[in-house]
Each structure stands twice: as C-alpha cells, then as structure tokens.
N, C-alpha and C positions, 0 to 999 in steps of 0.2 A: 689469259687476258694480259695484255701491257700494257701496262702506263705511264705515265709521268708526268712531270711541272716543269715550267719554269718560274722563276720570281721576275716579275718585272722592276722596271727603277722607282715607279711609283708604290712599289708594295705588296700593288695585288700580283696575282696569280693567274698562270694560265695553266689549265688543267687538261690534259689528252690521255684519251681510253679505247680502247679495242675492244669492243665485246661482240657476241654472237647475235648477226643482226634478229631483233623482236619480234620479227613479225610470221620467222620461224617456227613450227611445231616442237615446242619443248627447246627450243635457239640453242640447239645443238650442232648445227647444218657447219656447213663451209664458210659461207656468206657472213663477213664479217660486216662492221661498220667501226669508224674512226669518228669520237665524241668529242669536243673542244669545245670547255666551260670556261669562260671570265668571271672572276669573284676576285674577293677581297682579299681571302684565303682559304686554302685546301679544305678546310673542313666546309666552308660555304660551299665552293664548287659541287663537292661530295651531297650534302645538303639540296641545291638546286636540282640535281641527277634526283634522287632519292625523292623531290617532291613532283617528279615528273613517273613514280614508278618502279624507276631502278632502284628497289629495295636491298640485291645483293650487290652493290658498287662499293670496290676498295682501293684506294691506290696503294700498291704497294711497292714500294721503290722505285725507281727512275730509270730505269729501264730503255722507257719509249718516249722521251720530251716530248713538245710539241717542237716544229719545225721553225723556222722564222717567219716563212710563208705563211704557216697556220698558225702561227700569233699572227700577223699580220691581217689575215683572213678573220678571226674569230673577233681580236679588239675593232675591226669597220663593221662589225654586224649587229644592228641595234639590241638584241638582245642579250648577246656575247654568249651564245649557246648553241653549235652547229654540227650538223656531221658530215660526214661522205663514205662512200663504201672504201673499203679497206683490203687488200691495196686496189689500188686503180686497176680497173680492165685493160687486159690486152688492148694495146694498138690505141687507148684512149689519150690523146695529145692535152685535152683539158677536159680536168674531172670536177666538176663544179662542187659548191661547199650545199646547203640546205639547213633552211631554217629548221630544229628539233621540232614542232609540230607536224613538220610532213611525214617523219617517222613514228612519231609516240601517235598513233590512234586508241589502242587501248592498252592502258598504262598497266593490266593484270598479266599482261606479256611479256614487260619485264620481271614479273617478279621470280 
C-alpha cells in the first residue's frame, strides 16, 4: 500500500492511499484503487476511512502524496472523500474521480 499527505495553507490535510480494490475476494487481486480524504488532519482523515470500514488503513510515510490535480480534485468535492482505480487504464485519456459511496457497498470488505 502507498500513501501520503499533503499539508495545505489552511492547515488541513489531504490524504492519498492505494489499497486493494474492496470489492475483491479476500482484496488481494491486481485491481487497485487510489483514495483522497480532506480533513483537518491525518489522524481525522485516517478516522473518516476507518468509519467507512477500512479497519486496516495506515499511512505510513510519504511515499505516494497526493498530486495537485487530486488535491484539487478532492478539495471541489462536497464531501472531500473520493477515488479512482489506480493507475489509470490503458489508453484512458480521462479517468474520472467517484464519490466513496459508489465503492464502499459493504464496509465488511474492507476489513
């Protein structure tokens, strides 16, 4: 799994994670997914993941920031909580972002 932060000017945090997409048998598969949480700070972000399911979410080191794109992407999105698969498909010119509800059906998938 990568992760990472940015700090923004205002204080809070944007938070990006790579995990095994959920919806996987045992999200062990290939198929990843890239997660971008807005909070206050890192342990909120962490926090918000964790009360959607993702019982095992860590950030650990900085590895993987978020982009400016996906800050940008994440702070217009009313809930400041999104993903997209990771990395983008072949041949795909624009890989759209998605509200975390489209993915999180049943939150015992992350755990």
């Amino acid at each position: 799994m990568s992760s990472g932060f940015v700090r923004l000017p205002s204080g809070s945090v944007v938070v990006a994670l790579t995990l095994p997409r959920p919806d996987e048998p045992g999200g062990r598969g290939r198929d990843r997914v890239r997660v971008l949480v807005h909070a206050r700070n890192r342990a909120r972000a962490l926090t918000r993941l964790r009360n959607l399911g993702l019982r095992a979410v860590y950030l650990r080191g900085n590895v993987a920031p978020p982009t400016p794109d996906e800050v940008t992407a994440v702070l217009h999105h009313p809930d400041g909580l999104i993903w997209r698969e990771a990395p983008a498909p072949r041949g795909a010119q624009y890989h759209p972002w998605h509200p975390i509800r489209t993915l999180v059906g049943r939150p015992a998938a992350w755990a």
